[in-house]
ROBAVEX-735611 format. One record per residue: residue number from 1; residue in one letter; chain; x, y, z of N, C-alpha, C in turn. Coordinates in steps of 0.05 Angstrom, whole numbers, padded with zeros to 5 digits. Atoms other than C-alpha are relative to their C-alpha. Layout:
> NUM,A,A,X,Y,Z,X,Y,Z,X,Y,Z
...
//
This chain:
> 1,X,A,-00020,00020,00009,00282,-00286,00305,00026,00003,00016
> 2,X,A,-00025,-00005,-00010,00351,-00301,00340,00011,-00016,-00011
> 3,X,A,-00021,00006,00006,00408,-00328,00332,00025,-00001,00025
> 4,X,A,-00033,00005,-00024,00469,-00358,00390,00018,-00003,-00022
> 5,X,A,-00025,00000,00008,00534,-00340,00363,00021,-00026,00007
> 6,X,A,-00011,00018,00001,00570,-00399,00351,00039,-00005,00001
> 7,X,A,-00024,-00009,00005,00642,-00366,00338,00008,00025,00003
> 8,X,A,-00004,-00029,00009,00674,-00294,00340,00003,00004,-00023
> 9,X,A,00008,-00020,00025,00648,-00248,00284,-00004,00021,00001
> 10,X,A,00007,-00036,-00004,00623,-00182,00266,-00027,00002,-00001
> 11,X,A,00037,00001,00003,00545,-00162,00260,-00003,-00012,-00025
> 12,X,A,00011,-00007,00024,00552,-00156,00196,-00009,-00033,-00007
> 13,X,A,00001,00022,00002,00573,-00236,00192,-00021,-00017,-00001
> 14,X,A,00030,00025,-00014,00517,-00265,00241,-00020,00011,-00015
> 15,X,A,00028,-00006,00022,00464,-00226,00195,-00001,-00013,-00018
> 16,X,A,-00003,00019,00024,00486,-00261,00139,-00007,-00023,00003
> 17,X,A,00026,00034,-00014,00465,-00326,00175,-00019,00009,00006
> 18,X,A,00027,00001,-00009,00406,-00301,00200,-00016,00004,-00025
> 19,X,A,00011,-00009,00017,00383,-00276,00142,00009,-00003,-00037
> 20,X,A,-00010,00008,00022,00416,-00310,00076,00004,00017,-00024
> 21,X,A,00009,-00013,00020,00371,-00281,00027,-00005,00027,-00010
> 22,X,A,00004,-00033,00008,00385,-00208,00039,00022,00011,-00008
> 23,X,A,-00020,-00012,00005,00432,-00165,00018,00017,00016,00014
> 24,X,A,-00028,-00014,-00020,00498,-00130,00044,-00025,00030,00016
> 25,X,A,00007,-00017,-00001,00459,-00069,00038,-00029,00006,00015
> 26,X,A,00028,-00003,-00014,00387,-00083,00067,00015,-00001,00028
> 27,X,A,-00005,00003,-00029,00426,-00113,00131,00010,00029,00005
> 28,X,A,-00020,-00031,-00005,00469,-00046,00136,-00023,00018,00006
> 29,X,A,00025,-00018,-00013,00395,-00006,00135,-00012,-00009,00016
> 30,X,A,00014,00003,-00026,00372,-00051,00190,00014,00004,00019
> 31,X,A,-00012,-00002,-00011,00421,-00049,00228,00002,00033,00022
> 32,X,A,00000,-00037,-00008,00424,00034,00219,-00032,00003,00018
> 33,X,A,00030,-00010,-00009,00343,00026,00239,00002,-00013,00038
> 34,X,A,00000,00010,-00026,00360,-00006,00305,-00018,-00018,00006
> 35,X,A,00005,00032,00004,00336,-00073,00285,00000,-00016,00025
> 36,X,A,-00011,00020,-00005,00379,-00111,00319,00008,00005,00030
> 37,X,A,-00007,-00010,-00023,00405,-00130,00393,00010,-00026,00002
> 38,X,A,-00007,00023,-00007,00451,-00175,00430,00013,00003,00026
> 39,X,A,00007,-00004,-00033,00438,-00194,00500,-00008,00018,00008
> 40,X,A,00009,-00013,00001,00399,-00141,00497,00010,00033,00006
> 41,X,A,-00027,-00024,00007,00456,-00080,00479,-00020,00000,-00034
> 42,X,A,00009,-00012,00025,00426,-00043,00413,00033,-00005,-00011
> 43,X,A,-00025,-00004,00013,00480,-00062,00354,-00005,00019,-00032
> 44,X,A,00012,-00013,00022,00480,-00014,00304,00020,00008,-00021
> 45,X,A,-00018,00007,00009,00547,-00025,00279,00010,-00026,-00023
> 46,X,A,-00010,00025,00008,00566,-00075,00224,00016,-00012,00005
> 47,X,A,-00022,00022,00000,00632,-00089,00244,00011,-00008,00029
> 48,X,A,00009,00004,-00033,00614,-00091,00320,00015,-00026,-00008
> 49,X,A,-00015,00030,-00013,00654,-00155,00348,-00020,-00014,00016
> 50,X,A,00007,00013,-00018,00613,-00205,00368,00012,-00026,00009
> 51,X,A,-00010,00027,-00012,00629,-00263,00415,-00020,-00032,00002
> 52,X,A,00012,00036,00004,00612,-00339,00427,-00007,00002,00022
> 53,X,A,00014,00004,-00020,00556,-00354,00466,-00019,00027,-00001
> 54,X,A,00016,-00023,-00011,00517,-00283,00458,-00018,-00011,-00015
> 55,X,A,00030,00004,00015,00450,-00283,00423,-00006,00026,-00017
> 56,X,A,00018,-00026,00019,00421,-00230,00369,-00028,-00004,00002
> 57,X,A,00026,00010,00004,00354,-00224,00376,-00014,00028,-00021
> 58,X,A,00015,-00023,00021,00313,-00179,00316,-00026,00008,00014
> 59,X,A,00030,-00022,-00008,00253,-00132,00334,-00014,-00004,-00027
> 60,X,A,00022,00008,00012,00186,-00157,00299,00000,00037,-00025
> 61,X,A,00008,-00022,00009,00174,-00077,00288,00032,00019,-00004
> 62,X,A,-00036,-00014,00005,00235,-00023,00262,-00008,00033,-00001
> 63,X,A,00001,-00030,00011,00232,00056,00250,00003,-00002,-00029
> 64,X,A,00001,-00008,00032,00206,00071,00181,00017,00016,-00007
> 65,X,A,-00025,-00007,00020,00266,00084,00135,-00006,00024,-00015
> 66,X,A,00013,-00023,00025,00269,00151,00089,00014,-00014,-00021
> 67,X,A,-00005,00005,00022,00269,00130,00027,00001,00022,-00019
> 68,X,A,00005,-00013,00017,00279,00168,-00029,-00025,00007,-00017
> 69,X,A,00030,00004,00023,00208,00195,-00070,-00020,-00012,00012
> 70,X,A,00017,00011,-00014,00172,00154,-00021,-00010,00001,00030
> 71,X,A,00004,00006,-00024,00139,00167,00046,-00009,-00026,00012
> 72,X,A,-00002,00026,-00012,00140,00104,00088,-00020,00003,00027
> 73,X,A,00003,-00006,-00011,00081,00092,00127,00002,-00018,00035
> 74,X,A,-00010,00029,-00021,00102,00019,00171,00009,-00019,-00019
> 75,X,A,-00022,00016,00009,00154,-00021,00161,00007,-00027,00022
> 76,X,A,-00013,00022,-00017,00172,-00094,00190,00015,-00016,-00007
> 77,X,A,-00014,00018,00015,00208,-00149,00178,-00011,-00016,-00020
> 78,X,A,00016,00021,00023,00155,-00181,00138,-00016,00021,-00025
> 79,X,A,00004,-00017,00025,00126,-00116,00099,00007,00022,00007
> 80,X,A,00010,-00029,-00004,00126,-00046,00090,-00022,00012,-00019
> 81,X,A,00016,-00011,00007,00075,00002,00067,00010,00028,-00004
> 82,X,A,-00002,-00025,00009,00081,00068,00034,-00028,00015,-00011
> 83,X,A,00011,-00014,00001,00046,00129,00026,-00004,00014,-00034
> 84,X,A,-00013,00002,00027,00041,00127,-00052,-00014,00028,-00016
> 85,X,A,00005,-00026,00022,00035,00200,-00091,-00014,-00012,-00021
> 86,X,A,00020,-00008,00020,-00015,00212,-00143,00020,00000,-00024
> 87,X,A,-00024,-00005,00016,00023,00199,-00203,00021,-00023,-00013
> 88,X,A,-00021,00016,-00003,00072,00140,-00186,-00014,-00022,-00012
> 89,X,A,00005,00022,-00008,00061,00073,-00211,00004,-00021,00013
> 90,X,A,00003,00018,-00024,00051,00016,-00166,00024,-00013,-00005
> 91,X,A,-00021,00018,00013,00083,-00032,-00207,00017,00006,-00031
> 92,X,A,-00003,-00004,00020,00121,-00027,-00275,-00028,-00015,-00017
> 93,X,A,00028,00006,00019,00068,-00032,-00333,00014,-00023,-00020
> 94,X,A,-00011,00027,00023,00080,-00094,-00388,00007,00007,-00016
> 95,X,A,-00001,-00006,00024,00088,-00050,-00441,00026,00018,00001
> 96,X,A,-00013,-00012,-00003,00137,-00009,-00403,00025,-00004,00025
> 97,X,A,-00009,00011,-00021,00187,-00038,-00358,00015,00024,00014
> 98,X,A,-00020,-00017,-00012,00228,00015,-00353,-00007,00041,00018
> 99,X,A,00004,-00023,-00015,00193,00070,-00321,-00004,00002,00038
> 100,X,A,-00007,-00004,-00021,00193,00102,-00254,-00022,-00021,00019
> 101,X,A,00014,00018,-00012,00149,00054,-00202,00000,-00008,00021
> 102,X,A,00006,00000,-00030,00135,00051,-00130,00024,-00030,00011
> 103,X,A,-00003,00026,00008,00159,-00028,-00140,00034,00005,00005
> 104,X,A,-00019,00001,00006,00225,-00011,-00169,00026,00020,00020
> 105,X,A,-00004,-00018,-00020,00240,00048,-00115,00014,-00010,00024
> 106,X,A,00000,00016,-00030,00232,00001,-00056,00026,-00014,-00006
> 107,X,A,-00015,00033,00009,00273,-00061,-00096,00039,00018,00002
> 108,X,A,-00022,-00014,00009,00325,-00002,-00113,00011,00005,00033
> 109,X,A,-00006,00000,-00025,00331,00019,-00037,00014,-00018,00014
> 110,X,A,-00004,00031,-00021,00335,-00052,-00006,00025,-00017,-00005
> 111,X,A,-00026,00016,00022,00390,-00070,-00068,-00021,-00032,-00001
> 112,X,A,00006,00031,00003,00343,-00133,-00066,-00028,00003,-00024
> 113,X,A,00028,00016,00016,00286,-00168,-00112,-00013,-00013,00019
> 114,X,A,00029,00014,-00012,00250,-00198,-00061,-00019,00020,00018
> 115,X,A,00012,-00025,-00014,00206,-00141,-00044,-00026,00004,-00024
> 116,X,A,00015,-00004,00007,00136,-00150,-00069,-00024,00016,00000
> 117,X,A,00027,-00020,-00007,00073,-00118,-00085,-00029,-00016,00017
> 118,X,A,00014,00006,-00015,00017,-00143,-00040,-00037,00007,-00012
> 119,X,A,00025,-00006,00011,-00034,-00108,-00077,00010,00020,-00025
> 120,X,A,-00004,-00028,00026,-00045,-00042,-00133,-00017,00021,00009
> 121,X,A,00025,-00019,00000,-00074,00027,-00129,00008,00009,-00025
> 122,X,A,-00012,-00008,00028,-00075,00052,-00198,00019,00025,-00003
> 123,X,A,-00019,-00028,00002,-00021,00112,-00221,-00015,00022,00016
> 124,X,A,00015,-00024,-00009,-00076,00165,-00212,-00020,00001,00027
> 125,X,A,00001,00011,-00025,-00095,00138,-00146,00023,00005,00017
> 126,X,A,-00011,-00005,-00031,-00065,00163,-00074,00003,-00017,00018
> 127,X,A,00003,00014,-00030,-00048,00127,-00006,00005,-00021,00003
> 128,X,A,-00001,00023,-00014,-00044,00065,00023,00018,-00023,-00021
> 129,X,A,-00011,00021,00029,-00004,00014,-00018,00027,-00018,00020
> 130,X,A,-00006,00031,-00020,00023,-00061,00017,00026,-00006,-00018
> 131,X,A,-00014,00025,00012,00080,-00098,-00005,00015,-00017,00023
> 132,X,A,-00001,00020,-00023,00107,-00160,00024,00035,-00004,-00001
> 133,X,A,-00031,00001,-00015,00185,-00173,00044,00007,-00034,-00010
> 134,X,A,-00014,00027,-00007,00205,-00244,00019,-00022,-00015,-00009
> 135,X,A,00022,00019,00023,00172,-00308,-00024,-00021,-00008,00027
> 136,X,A,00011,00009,-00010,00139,-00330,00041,-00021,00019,00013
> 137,X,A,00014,-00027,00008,00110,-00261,00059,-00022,00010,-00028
> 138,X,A,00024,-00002,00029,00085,-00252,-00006,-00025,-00018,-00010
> 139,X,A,00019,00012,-00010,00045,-00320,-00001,-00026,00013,00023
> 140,X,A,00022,-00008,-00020,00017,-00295,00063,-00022,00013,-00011
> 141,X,A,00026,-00022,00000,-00013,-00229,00039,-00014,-00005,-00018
> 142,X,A,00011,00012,00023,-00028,-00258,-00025,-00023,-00006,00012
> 143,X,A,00018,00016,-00016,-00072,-00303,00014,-00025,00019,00017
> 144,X,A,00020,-00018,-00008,-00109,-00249,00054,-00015,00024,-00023
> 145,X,A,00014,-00002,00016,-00122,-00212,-00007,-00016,-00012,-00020
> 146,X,A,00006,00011,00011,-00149,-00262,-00040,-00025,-00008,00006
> 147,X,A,00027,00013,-00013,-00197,-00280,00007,-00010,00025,00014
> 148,X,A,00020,-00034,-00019,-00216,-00201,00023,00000,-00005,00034
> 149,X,A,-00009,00013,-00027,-00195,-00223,00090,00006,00026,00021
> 150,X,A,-00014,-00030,-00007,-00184,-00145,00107,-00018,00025,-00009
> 151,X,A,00011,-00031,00004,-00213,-00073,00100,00012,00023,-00012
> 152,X,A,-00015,-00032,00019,-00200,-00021,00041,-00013,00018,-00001
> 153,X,A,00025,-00026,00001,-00227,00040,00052,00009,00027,-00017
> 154,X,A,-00003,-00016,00023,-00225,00097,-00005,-00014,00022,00006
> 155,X,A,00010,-00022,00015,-00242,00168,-00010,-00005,00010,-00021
> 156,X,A,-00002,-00005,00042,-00271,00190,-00076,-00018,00030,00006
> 157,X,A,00015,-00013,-00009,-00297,00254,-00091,-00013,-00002,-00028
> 158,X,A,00021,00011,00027,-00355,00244,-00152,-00007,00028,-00005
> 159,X,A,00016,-00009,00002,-00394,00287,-00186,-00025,00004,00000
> 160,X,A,00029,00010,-00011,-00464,00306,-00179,-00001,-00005,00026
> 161,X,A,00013,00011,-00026,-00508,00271,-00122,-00009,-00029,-00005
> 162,X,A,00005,00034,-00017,-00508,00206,-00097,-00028,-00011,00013
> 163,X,A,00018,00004,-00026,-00563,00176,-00077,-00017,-00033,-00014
> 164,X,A,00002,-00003,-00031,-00585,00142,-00035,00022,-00003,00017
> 165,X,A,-00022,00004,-00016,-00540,00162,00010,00018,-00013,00004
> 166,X,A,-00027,00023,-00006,-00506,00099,00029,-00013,-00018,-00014
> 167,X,A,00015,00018,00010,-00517,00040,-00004,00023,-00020,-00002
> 168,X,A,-00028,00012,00018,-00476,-00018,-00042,-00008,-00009,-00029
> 169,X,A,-00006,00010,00033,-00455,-00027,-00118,00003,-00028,-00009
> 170,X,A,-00010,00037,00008,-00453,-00099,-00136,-00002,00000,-00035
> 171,X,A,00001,00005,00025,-00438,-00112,-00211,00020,-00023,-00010
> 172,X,A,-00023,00027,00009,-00394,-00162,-00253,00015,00025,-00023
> 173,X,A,-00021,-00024,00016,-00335,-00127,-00285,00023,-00016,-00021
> 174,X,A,-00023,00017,00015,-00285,-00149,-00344,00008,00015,-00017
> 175,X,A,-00017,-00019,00001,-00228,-00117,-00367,00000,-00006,-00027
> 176,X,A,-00001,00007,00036,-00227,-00107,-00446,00037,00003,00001
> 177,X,A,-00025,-00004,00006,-00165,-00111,-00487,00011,00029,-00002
> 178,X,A,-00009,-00033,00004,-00152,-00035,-00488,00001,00014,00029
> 179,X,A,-00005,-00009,-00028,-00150,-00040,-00413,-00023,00013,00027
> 180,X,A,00024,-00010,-00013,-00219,-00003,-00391,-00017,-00022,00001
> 181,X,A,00018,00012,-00007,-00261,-00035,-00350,-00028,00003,-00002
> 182,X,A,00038,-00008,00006,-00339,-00046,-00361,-00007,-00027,00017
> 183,X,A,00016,00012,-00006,-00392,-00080,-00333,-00006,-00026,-00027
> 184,X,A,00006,00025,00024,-00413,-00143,-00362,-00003,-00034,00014
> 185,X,A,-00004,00024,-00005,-00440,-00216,-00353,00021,-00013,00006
> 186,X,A,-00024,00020,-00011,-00379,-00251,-00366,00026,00004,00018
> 187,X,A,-00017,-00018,-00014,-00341,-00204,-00313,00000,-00018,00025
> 188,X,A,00007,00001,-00021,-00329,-00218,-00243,-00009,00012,00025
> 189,X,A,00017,-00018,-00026,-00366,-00202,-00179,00014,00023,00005
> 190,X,A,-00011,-00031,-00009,-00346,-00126,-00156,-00024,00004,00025
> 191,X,A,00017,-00018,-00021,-00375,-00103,-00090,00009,00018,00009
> 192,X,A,-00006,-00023,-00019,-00367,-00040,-00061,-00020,00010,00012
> 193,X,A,00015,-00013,-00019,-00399,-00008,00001,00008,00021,-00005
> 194,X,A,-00007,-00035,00007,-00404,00073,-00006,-00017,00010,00035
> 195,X,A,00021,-00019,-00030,-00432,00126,00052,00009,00032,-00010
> 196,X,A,-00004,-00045,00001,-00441,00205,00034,00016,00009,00025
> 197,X,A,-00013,-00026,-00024,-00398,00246,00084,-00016,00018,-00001
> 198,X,A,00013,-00021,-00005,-00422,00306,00055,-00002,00003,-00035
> 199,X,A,00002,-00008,00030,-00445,00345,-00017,-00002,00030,00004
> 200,X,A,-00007,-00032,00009,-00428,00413,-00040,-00017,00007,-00027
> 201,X,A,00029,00000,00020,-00482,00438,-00099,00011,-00008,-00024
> 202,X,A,00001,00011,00029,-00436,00406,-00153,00024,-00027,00005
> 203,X,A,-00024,00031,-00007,-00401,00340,-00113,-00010,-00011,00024
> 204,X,A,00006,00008,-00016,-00408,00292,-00073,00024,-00016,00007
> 205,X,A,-00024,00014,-00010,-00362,00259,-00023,-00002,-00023,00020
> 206,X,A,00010,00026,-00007,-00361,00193,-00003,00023,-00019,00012
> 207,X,A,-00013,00017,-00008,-00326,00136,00035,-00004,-00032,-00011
> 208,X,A,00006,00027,00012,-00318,00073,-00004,00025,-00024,00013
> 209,X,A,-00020,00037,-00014,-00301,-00005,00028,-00005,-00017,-00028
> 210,X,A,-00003,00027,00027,-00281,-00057,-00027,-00011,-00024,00017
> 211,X,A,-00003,00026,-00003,-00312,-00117,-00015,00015,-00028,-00012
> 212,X,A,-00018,00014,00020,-00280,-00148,-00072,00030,00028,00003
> 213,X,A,-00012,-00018,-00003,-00219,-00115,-00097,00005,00007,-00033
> 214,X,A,-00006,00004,00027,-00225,-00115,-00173,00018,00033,-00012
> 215,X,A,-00009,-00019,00013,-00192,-00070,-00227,-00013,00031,-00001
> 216,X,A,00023,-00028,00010,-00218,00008,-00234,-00027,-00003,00013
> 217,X,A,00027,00001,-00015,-00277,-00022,-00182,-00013,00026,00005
> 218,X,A,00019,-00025,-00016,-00294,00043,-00148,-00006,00018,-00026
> 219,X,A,-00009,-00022,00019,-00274,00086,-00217,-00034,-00002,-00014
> 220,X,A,00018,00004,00018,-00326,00040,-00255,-00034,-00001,00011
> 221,X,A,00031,00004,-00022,-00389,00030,-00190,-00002,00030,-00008
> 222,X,A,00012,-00035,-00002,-00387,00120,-00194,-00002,00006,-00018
> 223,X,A,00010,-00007,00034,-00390,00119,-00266,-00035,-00014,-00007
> 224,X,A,00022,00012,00005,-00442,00068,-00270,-00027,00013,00014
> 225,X,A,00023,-00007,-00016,-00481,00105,-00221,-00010,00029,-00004
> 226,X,A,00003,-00039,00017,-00484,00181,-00268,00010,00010,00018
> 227,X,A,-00016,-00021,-00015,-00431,00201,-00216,00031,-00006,00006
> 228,X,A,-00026,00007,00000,-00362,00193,-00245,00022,00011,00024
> 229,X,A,-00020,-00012,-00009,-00297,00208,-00202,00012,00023,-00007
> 230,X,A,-00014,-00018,00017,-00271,00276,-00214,00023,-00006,-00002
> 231,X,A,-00020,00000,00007,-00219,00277,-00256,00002,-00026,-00019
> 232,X,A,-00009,00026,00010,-00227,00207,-00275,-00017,00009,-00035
> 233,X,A,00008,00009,00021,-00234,00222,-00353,-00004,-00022,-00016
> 234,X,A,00014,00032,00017,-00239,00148,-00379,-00019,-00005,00015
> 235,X,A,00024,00004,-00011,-00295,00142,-00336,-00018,00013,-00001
> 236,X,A,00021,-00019,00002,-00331,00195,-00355,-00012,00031,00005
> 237,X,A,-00008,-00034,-00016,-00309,00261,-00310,00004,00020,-00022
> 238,X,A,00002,-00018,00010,-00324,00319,-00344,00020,00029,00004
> 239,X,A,-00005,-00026,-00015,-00288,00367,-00295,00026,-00017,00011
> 240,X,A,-00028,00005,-00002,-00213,00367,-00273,00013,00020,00017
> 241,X,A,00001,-00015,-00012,-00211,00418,-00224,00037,00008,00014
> 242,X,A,-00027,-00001,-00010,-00144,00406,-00191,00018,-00022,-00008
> 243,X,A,-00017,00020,00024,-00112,00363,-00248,00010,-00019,00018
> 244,X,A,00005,00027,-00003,-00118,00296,-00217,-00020,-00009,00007
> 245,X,A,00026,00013,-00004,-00168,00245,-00204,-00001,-00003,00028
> 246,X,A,00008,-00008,-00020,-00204,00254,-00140,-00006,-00031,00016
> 247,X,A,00006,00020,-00015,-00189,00185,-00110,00022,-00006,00015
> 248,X,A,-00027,00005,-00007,-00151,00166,-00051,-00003,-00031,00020
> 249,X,A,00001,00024,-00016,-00129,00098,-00006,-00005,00015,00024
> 250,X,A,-00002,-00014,-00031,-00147,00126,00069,00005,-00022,00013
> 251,X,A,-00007,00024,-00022,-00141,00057,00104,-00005,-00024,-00012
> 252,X,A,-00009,00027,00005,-00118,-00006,00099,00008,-00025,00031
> 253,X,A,00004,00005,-00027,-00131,-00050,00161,-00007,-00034,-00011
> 254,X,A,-00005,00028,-00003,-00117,-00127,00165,00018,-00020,00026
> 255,X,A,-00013,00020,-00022,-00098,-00179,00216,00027,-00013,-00011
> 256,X,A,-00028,-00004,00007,-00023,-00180,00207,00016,-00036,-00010
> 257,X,A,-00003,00019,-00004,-00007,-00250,00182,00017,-00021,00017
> 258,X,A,-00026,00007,-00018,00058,-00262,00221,00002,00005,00024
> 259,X,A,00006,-00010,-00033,00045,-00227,00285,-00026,-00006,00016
> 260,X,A,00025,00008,-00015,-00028,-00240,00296,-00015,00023,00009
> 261,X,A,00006,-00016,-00011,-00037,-00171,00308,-00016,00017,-00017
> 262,X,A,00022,-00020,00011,-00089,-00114,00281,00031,00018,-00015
> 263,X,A,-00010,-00024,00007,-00050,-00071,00231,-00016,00022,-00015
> 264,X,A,00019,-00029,00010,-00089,00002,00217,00027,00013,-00017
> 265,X,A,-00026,-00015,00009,-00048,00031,00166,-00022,00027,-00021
> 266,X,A,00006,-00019,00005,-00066,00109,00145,00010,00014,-00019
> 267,X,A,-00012,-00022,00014,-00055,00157,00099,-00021,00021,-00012
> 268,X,A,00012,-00030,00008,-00081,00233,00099,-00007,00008,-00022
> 269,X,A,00015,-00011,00018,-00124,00265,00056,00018,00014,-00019
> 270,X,A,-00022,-00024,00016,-00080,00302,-00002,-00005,00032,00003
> 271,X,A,00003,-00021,-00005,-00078,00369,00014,-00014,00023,-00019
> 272,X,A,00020,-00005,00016,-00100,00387,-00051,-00027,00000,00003
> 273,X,A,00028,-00002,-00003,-00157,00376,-00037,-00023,00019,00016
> 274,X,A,00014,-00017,-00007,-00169,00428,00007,-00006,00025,-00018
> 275,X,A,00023,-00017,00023,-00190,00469,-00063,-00013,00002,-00007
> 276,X,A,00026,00004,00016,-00253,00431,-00072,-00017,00009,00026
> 277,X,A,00013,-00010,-00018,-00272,00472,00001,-00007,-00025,00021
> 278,X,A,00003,00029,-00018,-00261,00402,00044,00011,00003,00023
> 279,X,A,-00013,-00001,-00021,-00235,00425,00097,-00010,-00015,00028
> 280,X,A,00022,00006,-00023,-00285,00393,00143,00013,-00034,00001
> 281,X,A,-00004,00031,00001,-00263,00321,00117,00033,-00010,00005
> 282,X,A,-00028,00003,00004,-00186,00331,00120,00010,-00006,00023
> 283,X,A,-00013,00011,-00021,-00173,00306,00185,-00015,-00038,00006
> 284,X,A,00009,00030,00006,-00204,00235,00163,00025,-00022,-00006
//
């Protein structure tokens, strides 16, 4: 995006035109990220002097911000993505507005509300986690998740043995009023693709793709299949080894709606995990 300066101002000014709907405070952290440029001079100053006749032009891509509580794992002008701890919730819950929340973190950082979620990994769920930058942004991704238009790939580690090997889960899933999900006719389609990595004589470890992206999908396909998620006690996990549930986001990979471009977005195995003797899979 640019912008020809029409008058003498400061950065801070011409951001405010370029960008209406943001706040004092988001421009001031782009600015600090080395956003921005004019005539191609880095401004990283708010109250920089600019003149009539120059141009600002913004950079598509920026240096992921530290946020507080949150590792950040790409950031642009249209989303960022974080690295979401075991623990956090995604979004605030309905019943609870006021607790801590991946959601509320970001919104708190930016000083803004227009900073959506793109998708969910549940609390007790790791990794990968989208949100979108702005009502038109949020359309977009909306739009590619909607239409599975993209690749979620999941580590789980189950109990028991899997088998056959690789395969896929297809069921219909519908969420009761008490929140747990089951199988059931009047549910909707759930697919997930699985593949063994490897098994140890009391687990198995596996790589799961959502074809769909439903609620508790993967929690409820390893339950249904007499090989719950460790850890996951509403599903059935008996064992709790390193007091959380043994599921994480490892990739998240979609054709970028705004750029056109391939985004691979990562996030490492929890380290924890090297107590269930994984060391073989932790560079996945």
């Amino acid at each position: 995006m640019e912008l020809t300066i029409q008058q003498p101002c400061t950065a801070l000014e011409a951001l405010k035109k370029l960008y209406p709907d943001s706040s004092r405070r988001t421009l001031q952290n782009w600015l600090r990220a080395g956003r921005f440029y004019a005539d191609g001079k880095a401004i990283t100053r708010e109250n920089e002097q600019l003149l009539a006749g120059q141009t600002i032009h913004a950079q598509t891509t920026c240096k992921p911000q530290l946020i507080p509580g949150l590792k950040v794992l790409y950031e642009d002008r249209y989303c960022i993505a974080i690295d979401k701890p075991e623990g956090l919730l995604s979004v605030p819950l309905d019943t609870n507005e006021q607790k801590r929340h991946a959601l509320g973190l970001l919104r708190n950082h930016f000083d803004t509300d227009q900073i959506f979620a793109a998708h969910r990994i549940d609390r007790e769920t790791s990794g990968c986690l989208l949100f979108a930058k702005g009502k038109e942004s949020e359309r977009r991704f909306d739009e590619l998740f909607e239409k599975h238009d993209l690749q979620r790939t999941y580590f789980a580690i189950v109990q028991g043995r899997v088998s056959p090997s690789q395969g896929t889960w297809k069921s219909r899933l519908l969420e009761l009023e008490s929140l747990k999900v089951v199988e059931s006719a009047d549910g909707r389609e759930a697919i997930t693709h699985y593949k063994t990595l490897r098994r140890s004589p009391k687990y198995t470890y596996l790589l799961c793709t959502l074809e769909t992206g439903r609620k508790h999908q993967i929690r409820v396909h390893c339950s249904s299949a007499g090989c719950p998620i460790l850890g996951d006690g509403r599903y059935g996990s008996t064992e709790d080894p390193i007091q959380r549930m043994c599921l994480h986001a490892l990739r998240l990979e979609l054709i970028h709606p705004f750029t056109k471009q391939k985004l691979s977005l990562h996030s490492p195995l929890p380290s924890s995990f090297k107590k269930l003797a994984l060391n073989e899979c932790l560079s996945l």
